[in-house]
C-alpha positions as CSV (number, residue, x, y, z in Angstrom):
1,X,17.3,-27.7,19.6
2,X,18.0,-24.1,18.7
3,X,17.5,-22.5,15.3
4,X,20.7,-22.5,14.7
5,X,21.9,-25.9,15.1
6,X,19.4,-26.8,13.2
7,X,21.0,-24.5,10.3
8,X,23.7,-26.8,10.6
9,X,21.9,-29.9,9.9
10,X,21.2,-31.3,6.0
11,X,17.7,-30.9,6.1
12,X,17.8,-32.6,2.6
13,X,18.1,-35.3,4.4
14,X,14.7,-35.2,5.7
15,X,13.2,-35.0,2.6
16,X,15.3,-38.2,0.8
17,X,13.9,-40.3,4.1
18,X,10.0,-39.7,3.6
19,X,10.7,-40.3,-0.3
20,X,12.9,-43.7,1.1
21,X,9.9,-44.6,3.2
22,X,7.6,-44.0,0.4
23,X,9.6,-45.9,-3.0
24,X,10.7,-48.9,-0.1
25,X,13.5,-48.8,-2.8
26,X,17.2,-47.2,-2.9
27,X,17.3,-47.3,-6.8
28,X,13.6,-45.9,-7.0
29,X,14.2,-43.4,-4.3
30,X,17.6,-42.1,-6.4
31,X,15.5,-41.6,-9.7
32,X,13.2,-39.0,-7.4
33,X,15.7,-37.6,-6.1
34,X,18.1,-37.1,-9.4
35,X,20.7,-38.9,-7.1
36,X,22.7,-42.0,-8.4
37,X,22.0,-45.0,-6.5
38,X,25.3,-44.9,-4.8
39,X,24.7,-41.4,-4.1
40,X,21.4,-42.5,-2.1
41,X,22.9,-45.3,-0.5
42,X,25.6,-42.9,1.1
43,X,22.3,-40.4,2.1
44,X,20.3,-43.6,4.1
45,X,23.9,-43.8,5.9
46,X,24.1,-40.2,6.6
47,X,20.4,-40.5,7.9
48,X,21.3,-43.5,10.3
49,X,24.0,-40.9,11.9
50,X,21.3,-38.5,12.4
51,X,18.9,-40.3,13.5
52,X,20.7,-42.8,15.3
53,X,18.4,-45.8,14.2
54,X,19.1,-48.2,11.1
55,X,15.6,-46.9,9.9
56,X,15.4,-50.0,7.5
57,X,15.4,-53.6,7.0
58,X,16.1,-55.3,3.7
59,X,13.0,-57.8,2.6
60,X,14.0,-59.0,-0.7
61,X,14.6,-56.2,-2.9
62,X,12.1,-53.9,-0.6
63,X,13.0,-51.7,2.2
64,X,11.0,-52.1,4.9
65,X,10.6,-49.0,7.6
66,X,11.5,-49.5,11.0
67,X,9.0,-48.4,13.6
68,X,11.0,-45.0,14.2
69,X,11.6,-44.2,10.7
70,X,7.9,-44.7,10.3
71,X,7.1,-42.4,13.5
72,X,9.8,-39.7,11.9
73,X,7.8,-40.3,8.1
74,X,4.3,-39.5,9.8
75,X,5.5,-36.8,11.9
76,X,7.5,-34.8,8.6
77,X,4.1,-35.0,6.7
78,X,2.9,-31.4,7.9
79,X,6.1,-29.6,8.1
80,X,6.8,-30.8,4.4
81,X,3.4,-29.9,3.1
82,X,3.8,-26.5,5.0
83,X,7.8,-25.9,2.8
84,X,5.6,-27.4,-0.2
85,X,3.1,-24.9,-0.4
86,X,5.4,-21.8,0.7
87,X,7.6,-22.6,-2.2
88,X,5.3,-23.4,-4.8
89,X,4.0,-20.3,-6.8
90,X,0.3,-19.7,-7.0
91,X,-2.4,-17.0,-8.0
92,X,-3.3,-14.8,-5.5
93,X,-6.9,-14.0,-5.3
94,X,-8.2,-11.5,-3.3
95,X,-11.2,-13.1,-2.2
96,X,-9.2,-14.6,0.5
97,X,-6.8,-12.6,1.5
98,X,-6.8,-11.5,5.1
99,X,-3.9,-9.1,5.6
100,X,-3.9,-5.9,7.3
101,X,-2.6,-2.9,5.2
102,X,-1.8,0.0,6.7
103,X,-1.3,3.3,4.4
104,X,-0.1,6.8,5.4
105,X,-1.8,9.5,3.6
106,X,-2.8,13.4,4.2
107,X,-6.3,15.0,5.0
108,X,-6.9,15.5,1.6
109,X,-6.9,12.3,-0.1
110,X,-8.6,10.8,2.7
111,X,-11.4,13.1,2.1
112,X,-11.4,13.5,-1.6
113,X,-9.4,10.4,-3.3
114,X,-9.6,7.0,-1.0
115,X,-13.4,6.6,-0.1
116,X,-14.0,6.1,-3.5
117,X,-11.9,3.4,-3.4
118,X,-12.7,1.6,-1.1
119,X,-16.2,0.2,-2.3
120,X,-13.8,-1.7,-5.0
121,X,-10.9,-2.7,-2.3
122,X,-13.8,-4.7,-0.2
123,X,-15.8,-6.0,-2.8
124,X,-12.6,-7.9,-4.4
125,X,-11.1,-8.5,-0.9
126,X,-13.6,-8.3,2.1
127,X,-11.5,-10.1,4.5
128,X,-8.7,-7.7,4.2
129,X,-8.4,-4.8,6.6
130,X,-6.7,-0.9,6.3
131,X,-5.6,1.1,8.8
132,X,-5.0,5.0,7.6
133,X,-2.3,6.9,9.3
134,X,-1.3,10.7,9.3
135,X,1.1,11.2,6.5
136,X,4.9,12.1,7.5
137,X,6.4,14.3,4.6
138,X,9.5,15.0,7.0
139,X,9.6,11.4,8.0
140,X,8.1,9.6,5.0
141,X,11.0,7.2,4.4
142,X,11.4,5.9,7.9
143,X,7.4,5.4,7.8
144,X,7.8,3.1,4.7
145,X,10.9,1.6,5.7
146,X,11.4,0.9,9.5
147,X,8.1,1.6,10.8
148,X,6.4,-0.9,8.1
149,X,3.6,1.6,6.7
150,X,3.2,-0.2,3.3
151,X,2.1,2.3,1.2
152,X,1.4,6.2,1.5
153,X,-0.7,8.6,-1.1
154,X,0.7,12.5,-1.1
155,X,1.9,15.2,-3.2
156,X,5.9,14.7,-2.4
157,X,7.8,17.9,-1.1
158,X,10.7,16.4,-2.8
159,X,12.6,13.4,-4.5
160,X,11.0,10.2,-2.9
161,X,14.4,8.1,-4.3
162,X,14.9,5.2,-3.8
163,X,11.2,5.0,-2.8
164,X,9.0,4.1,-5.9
165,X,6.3,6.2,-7.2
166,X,3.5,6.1,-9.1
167,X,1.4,9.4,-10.0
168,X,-2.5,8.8,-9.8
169,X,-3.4,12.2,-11.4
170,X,-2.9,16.0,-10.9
171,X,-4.9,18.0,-8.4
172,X,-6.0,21.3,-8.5
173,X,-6.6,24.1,-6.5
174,X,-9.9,26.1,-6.6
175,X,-11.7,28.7,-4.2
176,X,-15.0,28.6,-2.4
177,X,-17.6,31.0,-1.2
178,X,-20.6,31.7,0.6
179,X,-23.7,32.3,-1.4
180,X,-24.1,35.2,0.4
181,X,-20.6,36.4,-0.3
182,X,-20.1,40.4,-1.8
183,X,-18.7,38.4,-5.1
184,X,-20.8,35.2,-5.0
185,X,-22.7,36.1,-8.8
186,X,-19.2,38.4,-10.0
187,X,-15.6,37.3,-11.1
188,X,-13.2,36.7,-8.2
189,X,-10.2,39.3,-9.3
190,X,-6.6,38.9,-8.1
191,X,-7.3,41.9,-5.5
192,X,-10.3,40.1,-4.1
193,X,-8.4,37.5,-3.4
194,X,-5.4,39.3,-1.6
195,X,-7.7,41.5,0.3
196,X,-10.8,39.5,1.5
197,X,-10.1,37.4,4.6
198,X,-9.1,34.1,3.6
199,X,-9.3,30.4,4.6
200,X,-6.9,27.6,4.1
201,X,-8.1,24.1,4.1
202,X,-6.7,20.3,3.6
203,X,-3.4,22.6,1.9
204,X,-0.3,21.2,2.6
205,X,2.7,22.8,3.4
206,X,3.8,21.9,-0.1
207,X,1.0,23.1,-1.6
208,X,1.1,26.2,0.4
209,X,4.6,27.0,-1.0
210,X,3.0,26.7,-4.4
211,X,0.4,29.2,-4.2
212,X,2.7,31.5,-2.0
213,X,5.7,31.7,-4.8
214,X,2.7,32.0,-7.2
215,X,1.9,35.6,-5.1
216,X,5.2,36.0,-4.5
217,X,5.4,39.8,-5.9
218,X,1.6,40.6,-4.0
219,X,0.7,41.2,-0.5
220,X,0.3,38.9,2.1
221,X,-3.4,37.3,2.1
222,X,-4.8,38.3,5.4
223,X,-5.1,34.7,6.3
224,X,-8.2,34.3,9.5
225,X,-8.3,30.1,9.3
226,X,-5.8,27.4,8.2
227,X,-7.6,23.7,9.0
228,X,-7.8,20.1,7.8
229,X,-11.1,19.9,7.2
230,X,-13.9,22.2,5.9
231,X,-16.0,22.5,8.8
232,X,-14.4,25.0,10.5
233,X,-14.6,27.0,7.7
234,X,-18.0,26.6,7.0
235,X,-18.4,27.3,11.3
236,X,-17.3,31.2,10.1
237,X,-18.2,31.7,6.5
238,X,-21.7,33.3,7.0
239,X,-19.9,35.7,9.8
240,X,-17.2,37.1,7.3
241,X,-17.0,37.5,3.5
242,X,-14.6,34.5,3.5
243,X,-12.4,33.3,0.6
244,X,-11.7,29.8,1.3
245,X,-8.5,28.0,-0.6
246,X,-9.3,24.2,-1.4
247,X,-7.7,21.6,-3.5
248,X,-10.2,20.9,-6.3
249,X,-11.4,18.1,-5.5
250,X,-12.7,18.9,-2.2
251,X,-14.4,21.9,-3.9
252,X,-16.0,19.6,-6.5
253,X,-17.7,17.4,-3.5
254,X,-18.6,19.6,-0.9
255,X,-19.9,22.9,-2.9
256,X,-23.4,21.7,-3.8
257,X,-23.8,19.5,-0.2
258,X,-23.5,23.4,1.6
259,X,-24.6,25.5,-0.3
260,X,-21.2,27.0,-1.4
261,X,-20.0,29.0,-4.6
262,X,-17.4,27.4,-6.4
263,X,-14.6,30.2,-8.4
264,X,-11.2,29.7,-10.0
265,X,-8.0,31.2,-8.9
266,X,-7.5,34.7,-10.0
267,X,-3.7,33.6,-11.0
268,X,-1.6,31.0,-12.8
269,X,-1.3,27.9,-10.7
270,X,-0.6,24.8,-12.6
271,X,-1.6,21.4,-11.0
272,X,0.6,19.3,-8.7
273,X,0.9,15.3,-9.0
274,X,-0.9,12.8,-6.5
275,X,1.2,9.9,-5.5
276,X,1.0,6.8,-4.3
277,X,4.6,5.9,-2.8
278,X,6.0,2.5,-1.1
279,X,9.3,1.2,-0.3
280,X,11.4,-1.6,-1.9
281,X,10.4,-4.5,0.6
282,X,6.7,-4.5,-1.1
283,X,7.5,-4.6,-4.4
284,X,6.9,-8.4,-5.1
285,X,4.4,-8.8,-2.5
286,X,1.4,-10.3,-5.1
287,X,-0.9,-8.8,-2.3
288,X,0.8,-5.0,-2.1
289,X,0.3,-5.3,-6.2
290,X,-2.8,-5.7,-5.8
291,X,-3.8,-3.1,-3.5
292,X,-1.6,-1.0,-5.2
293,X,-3.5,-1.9,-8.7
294,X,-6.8,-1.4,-7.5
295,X,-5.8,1.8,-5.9
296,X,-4.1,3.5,-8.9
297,X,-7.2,2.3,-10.8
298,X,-10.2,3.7,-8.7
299,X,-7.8,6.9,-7.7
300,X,-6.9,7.4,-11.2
301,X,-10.2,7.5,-12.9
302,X,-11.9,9.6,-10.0
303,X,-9.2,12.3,-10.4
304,X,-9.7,11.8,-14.3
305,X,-13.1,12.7,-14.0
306,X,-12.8,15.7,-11.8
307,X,-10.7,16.9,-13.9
308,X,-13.0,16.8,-16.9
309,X,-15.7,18.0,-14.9
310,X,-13.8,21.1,-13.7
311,X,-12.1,22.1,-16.4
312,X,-9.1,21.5,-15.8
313,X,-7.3,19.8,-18.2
C-alpha cells in the first residue's frame, strides 16, 4: 500500500482496536477513548470494514479477540510504541545524543574561538559528531537553508534577516612583529604602518573593508602576503621587516608560541561582532539549543577574557 492511501485511512482506528483488544469491553474501551459507547460501537463496525474480519466474539459481557484481531493487536505493538515515544515530550540529554552537526565558519574562529569549545561539546556529548565547513558570506543563506549547514560562526558583511543571530563577543584587530623587527622595542606609528611591508592574515573581506575605510585618506599599505593562516607569514618574517595584520585573538595565542612582538594599531578601529547564525528550521531542535548554548557559552567567555587580557574593552 502506498503512503498515500494510507493517508486516507483512519488510523484512529488502529489505536481504538488494540485499546478493544486490551479492555475486552465496548463500555470500558469508550471511557479510554473519551468516546460514548455508541460512539465505540460504530468504531468496532468501521474496523470490521477495514479489516474485513468480525475481530470479536461476545462471551457474556466480554469481548473475546478473534485470532486475526489478535495477530493485527501483537503486530501494532511496535509501531504504537514507536508514535508513543515520538510524541511524547522528554529531556534531552546530551550524554546520548548521536547527531552529526555540521557548522560553517571562517579561518579565524576555527583557529582562535571553536577549539576551545570543543573540550566542553564532547565531554557533555561524546557521541555526537561536527563537521566544519568553509564559511559562505555570499552564499550564507542558501548554506543554512537548502544545503542544511545547521549553524555558522562569522562576522556578517550584512543583515542576516530572517536568519537569527546571536553575537558571542567583539573581536579585535592587533599587529604582529618579528623580534628582530627595526620597531620591535619602539611604538608602531601610523607611518610605520603604511610604509613597512605588510601581511594580512585570517582577515576577511569584511574586516578588510574596515581597516581600509579606517585609512581611507592614507596611502595604500604596500601589501607582500594576504593568507588564512599564520604560517606563511611566519615562512617570510625574518627575511623582511614585516607588519603582519591579525585579528586579536590570533595575536593573543600565537605571539608567545613564536617568538613574535605583539603592537596595537596606530589608528582608530573599533571592534566588530562574532556571530553565531542559523536558520529558522533549527530553532526548536532541543539538540541545535544545545549546541548552540554550549557554544555561545565557551565562545563567549573565551572572547570575554581576551578581551580583558588585551585591553580592549
Amino acid at each position: 500500500m502506498e503512503l498515500e492511501d494510507i493517508y486516507r485511512r483512519d488510523l484512529n482506528l488502529l489505536v481504538a482496536l488494540k485499546v478493544l483488544i486490551e479492555e475486552g469491553s465496548v463500555s470500558q474501551a469508550a471511557v479510554r477513548l473519551n468516546l460514548s459507547q455508541s460512539a465505540t460501537s460504530r468504531v468496532l463496525g468501521r474496523l470490521r470494514d477495514l479489516l474485513d474480519d468480525p475481530l470479536f466474539t461476545r462471551q457474556g459481557q466480554r469481548l473475546i479477540p478473534t485470532t486475526k484481531a489478535l495477530e493485527i493487536g501483537q503486530r501494532l505493538d511496535k509501531p504504537l510504541e514507536s508514535f508513543r515515544q515520538l510524541l511524547t515530550p522528554s529531556d534531552f540529554d546530551p550524554y546520548h545524543c548521536d547527531e552529526h552537526f555540521q557548522i560553517a565558519t571562517t579561518d579565524y574562529a576555527m583557529q582562535t574561538i571553536l577549539p576551545y569549545a570543543l573540550p566542553k561539546v564532547y565531554e557533555q556529548a561524546p557521541n555526537v559528531s561536527l563537521e566544519f565547513i568553509p564559511l559562505q558570506h555570499e552564499n550564507l543563506f542558501r548554506q543554512l537553508s537548502t544545503e542544511k549547514v545547521d549553524m555558522a560562526i562569522c562576522r556578517p558583511t550584512g543583515s542576516v534577516t530572517p536568519l537569527h543571530q546571536q553575537v558571542l563577543g567583539p573581536v579585535g584587530v592587533l599587529c604582529l612583529l618579528s623580534k628582530e623587527h627595526p620597531l620591535a622595542n619602539q611604538s608602531l606609528s601610523l607611518e610605520d604602518y603604511i610604509s613597512f611591508p605588510h601581511a594580512m592574515i585570517a582577515i576577511s573581506d569584511g574586516v578588510k573593508a574596515l581597516l581600509d575605510n579606517a585609512l581611507v585618506n592614507q596611502k595604500p599599505r604596500r601589501m607582500v602576503l594576504r593568507a588564512y593562516h599564520l604560517e606563511a607569514a611566519l615562512a617570510i618574517v625574518d627575511k623582511m621587516p614585516l607588519v603582519i595584520t591579525v585579528p586579536a585573538d590570533l595575536a593573543y595565542l600565537v605571539a608567545e608560541r613564536y617568538d613574535l612582538v605583539v603592537k596595537p594599531l596606530p589608528f582608530e578601529f573599533t571592534p566588530f561582532d562574532y556571530s553565531l547564525i542559523w536558520h529558522t528550521r533549527c530553532d526548536t531542535s532541543e539538540s541545535q539549543k544545545w549546541l548552540r548554548r554550549v557554544l555561545k557559552e565557551e565562545c563567549g567567555k573565551l572572547i570575554q577574557k581576551r578581551i580583558e587580557d588585551i585591553g580592549l574593552g
